[in-house]
Each structure stands twice: as structure tokens, then as C-alpha cells.
C-alpha positions in Angstrom: 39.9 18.9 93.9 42.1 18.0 91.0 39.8 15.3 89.7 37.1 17.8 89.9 39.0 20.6 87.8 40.4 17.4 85.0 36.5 16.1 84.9 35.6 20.5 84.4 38.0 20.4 81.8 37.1 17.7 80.4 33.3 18.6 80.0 34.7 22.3 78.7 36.2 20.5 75.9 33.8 17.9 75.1 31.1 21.0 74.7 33.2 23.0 72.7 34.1 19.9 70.6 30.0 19.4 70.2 29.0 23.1 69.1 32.1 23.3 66.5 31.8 19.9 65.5 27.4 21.0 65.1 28.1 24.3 63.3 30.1 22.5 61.0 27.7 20.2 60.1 25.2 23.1 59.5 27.5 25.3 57.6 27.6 22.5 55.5 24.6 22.0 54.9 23.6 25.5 54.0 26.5 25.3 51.5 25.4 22.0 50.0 21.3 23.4 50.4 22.7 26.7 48.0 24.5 24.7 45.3 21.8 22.5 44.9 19.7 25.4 44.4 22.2 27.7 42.8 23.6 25.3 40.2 19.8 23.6 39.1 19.1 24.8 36.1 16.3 25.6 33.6 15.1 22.7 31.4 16.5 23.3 27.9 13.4 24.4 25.5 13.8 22.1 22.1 12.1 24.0 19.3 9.1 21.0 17.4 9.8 23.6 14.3 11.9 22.0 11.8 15.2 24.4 11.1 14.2 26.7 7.6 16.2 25.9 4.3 18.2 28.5 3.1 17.6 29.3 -0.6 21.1 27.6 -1.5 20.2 24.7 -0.2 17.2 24.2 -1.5 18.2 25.0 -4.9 20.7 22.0 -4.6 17.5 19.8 -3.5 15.7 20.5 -6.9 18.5 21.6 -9.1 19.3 18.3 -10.9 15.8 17.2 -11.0 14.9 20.7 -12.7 17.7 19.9 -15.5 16.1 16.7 -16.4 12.5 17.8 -16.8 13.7 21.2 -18.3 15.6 19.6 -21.2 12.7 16.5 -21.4 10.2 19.5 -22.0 12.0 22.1 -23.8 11.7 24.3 -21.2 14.6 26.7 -19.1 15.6 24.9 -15.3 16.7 28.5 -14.3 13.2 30.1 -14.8 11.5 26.9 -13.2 14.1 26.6 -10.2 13.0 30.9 -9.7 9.5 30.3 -9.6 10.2 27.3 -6.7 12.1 29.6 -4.9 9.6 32.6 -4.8 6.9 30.3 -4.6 7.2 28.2 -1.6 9.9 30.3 -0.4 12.9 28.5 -0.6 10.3 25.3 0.3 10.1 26.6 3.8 6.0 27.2 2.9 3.7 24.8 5.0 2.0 24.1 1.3 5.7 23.1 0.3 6.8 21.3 3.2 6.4 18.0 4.1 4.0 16.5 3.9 2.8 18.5 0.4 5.7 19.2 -1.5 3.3 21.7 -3.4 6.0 24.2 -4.6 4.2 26.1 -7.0 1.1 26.3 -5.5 -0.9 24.3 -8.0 -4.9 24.2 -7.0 -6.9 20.6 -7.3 -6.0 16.7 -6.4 -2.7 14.8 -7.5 -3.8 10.9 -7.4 -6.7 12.0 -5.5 -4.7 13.6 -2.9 -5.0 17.5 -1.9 -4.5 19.5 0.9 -7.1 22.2 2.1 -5.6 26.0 2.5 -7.2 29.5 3.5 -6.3 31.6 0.0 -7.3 35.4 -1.4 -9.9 35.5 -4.5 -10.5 38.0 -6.6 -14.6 37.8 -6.2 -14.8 39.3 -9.9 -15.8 42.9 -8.4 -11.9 43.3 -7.6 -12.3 42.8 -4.4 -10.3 40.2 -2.6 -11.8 37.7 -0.3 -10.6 34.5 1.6 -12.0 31.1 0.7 -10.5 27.5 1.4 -9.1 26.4 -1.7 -8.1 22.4 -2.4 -4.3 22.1 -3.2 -2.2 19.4 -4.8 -0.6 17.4 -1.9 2.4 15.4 -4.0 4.8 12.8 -2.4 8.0 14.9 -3.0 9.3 17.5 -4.7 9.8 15.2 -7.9 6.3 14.9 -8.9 5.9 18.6 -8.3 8.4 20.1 -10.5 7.4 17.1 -12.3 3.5 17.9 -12.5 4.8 22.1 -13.5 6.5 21.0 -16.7 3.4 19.1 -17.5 1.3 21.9 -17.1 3.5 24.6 -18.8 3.4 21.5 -22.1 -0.3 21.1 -21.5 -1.4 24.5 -21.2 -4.9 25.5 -20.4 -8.2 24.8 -21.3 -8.7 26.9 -24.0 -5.7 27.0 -25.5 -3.4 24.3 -25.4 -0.3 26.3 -26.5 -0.9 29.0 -24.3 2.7 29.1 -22.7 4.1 27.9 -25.9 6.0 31.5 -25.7 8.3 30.8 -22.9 9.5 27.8 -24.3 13.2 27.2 -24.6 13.1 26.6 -28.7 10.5 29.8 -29.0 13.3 32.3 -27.0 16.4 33.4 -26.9 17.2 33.9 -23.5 15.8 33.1 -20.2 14.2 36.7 -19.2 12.1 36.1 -23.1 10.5 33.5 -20.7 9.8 34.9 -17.9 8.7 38.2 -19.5 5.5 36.4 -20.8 4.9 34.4 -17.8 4.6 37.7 -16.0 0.8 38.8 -16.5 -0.2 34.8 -17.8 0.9 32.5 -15.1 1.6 35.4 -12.6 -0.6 38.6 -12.1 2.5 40.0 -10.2 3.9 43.1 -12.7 7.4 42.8 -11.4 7.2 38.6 -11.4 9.8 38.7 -14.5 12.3 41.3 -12.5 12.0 39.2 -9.0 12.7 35.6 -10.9 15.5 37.3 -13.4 17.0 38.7 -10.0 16.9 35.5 -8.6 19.0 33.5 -11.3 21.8 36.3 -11.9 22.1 36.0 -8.0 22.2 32.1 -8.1 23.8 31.6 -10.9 21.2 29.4 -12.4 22.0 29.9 -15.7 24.2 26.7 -15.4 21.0 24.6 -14.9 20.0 25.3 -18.6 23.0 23.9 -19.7 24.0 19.9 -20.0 25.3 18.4 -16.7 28.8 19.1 -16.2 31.2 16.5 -15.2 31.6 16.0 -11.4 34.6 15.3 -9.3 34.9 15.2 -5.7 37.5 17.9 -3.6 38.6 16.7 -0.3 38.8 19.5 2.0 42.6 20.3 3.3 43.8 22.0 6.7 43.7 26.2 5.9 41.2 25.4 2.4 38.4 28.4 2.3 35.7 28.1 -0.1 36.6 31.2 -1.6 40.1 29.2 -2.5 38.2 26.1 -3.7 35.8 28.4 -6.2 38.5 30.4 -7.4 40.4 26.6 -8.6 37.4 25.7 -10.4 36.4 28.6 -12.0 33.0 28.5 -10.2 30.9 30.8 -7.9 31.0 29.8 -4.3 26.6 30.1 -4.5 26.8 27.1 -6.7 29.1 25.1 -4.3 27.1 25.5 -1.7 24.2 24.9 -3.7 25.6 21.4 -4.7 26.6 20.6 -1.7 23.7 21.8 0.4 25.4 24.2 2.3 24.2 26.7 4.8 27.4 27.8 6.0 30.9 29.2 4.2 33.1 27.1 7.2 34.7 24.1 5.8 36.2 21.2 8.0 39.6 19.6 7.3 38.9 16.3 5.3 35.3 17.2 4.5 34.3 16.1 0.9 32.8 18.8 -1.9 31.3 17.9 -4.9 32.3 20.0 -7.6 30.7 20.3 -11.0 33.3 21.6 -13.5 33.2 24.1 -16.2 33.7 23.2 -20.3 
């Protein structure tokens, strides 16, 4: 009878032993089924659009380059780094981006290169209508700013010495220059308000001047750029610009360029 009650027992415990020991196993693998469904997540979307320029940097992309051909053509870099900006918008237009580099919209073939775009025509009733127009398609920016000051030299057609007025030896000021480009290269009424805007806001001024010498500033622990512009007597737009900035956060150790006032 004893053996009989030990091999009960026994049995009792070897059952109970089997159903904890099974719901154990199935608690965990609910638990392991719900993390493996809880914690998957969503592939990450990566964007194919290249990240848009701000204006600052794309003004320190062009800047020097305008200096050169400016003073090689008697011509102001302030007004010709204004029409780039409001042009191809801050070189974020697909005409100005790669692989065009067609920053001031210039119609016809460069080399016998050109890139077809949808454009608005005045039909010669006023009325506008769209047509596909051949553009310049250049290797970089160079040969575009490049290929500007030629035609601003070269004039047109007719008259050779058509924008002979917004020369630099023919003015006295910057906004001379862009006052008779408004209503000869631009139709736009308010193109000589919009580009003068532009250069008091960028300080572009500087660009019509000879290349200042350049030092580099090595960024210290607590340094704000409002510190470092303030040291240098320059505007924190034009550090950013030379340095091709898109934010105002510096990093300990980080190295500015810095062109110095006369």
C-alpha cells in the first residue's frame, strides 16, 4: 500500500513538474514571439535628393572665383554673386545643379553642350506660352560665372557696348549697376531692389574689393561665432560664407578661415 501511495506521489509530481515546466516554455515563447514583433522596426527611408545649399554657402562656393573675373572684366563681384543667387536660387535650381552648372540661365550650347528645359515666352502678343528652350550645360560653376562676364564685355548683337553702363569704371556704386541691368538684362521692375537687398544682407560689398589677407582661427572650448566676428571686425554672414557654413555651432578644435579687414 505504501509503494502504491510513493509511486501516486511520485506520478503527482512528475505531472505537475511537466505542465509548469510546458507553460514555461510557452510563456516564453509568446514573450520572445512579441519582442520579435514589438521591437522590428520600419526600414529607414534615405532621401536620393541631394541636401539644398543654403545661400551662405553657396556664396563661399562662387565668391573668390567672382572676385577674379569681376576685377579681370571691370565689372562689380557683388552685383554678379546677386544675380547667381536669385538666379539659380542659391544653385539649388536643376538648371544650376549638377550636372549644368547654368547659374544665370544663359540660353544656347557651351562646347556644343546644352541642356533642354520647359521655359515661358512672351509669343510677341504678350501672352506667355511654354516652349522647350536649349540651355548652356557647363562643367562647373567656373565656366559659368566665367561665360557671364564674357557676355556682360561682349554685349549683344546690335550693340556691342550695350551693358557698358553697369560697368565698374562707368559707376560709382554698385546699385548704378544694377539699376540699368533692371529692364536690359532683367524685365523684372524690382530686379535692382531684390539684388541690392541681397548684397547689404550678405555683405558682398567685400567681393568688390582686393582679396584680404587670410589667416586660420582654431576653434577653442566655449568660442561662439558671434565672439570670433566680433575679434575680427567681420560679420558672422561672411564667416560662414568662407567657411561654407550652414550652421552657427562651432566644435572645439575646429579650423575657420578668416579673411581680415585693412
Amino acid at each position: 500500500m505504501k509503494k502504491k501511495r510513493r509511486k501516486l506521489k511520485k506520478s503527482v509530481v512528475k505531472g505537475l513538474f511537466f505542465i509548469f515546466f510546458s507553460l514555461f516554455l510557452i510563456a516564453g515563447g509568446i514573450y520572445t514571439l512579441n519582442w520579435l514583433f514589438t521591437s522590428k522596426q520600419e526600414p529607414e527611408l534615405v532621401s536620393d535628393e541631394p541636401e539644398e545649399m543654403t545661400t551662405e554657402q553657396f556664396i563661399g562656393m562662387i565668391g573668390e572665383d567672382a572676385r577674379k573675373l569681376a576685377h579681370k572684366h571691370d565689372l562689380y563681384a557683388s552685383v554678379m554673386i546677386a544675380q547667381a543667387v536669385l538666379e539659380s536660387n542659391d544653385g539649388n535650381s536643376e538648371l544650376a545643379s549638377d550636372p549644368n552648372y547654368n547659374l544665370f540661365g544663359v540660353k544656347g550650347h557651351y562646347k556644343n553642350e546644352s541642356v533642354a528645359f520647359e521655359t515661358l515666352e512672351d509669343d510677341g502678343k504678350g501672352n506667355l506660352e511654354t516652349i522647350v528652350a536649349e540651355f548652356r550645360k557647363y562643367p562647373s560653376y567656373k565656366e559659368s560665372l566665367e561665360d557671364y562676364a564674357k557676355l556682360l564685355k561682349s554685349g549683344v548683337s546690335w550693340d556691342k557696348q550695350f551693358y557698358a553702363p553697369a560697368y565698374k569704371s562707368n559707376t560709382k556704386s554698385h546699385k548704378e549697376a544694377t539699376a540699368y541691368l533692371t529692364g536690359t538684362y532683367a524685365t523684372d521692375s524690382q530686379y535692382d531692389e531684390k539684388l541690392n537687398a541681397l548684397i547689404k544682407q550678405y555683405d558682398l560689398e567685400i567681393y568688390d574689393e582686393p582679396k584680404p589677407s587670410q589667416r586660420e582661427v582654431v576653434v577653442k572650448r566655449k568660442d561662439t561665432l558671434d565672439e570670433i566676428a566680433k575679434s575680427y571686425n567681420v560679420s558672422e554672414t561672411l564667416i560662414r560664407q568662407w567657411n561654407q557654413l550652414n550652421t552657427n555651432t562651432l566644435t572645439k578644435g575646429q579650423t575657420l578661415i578668416i579673411y581680415e579687414k585693412k
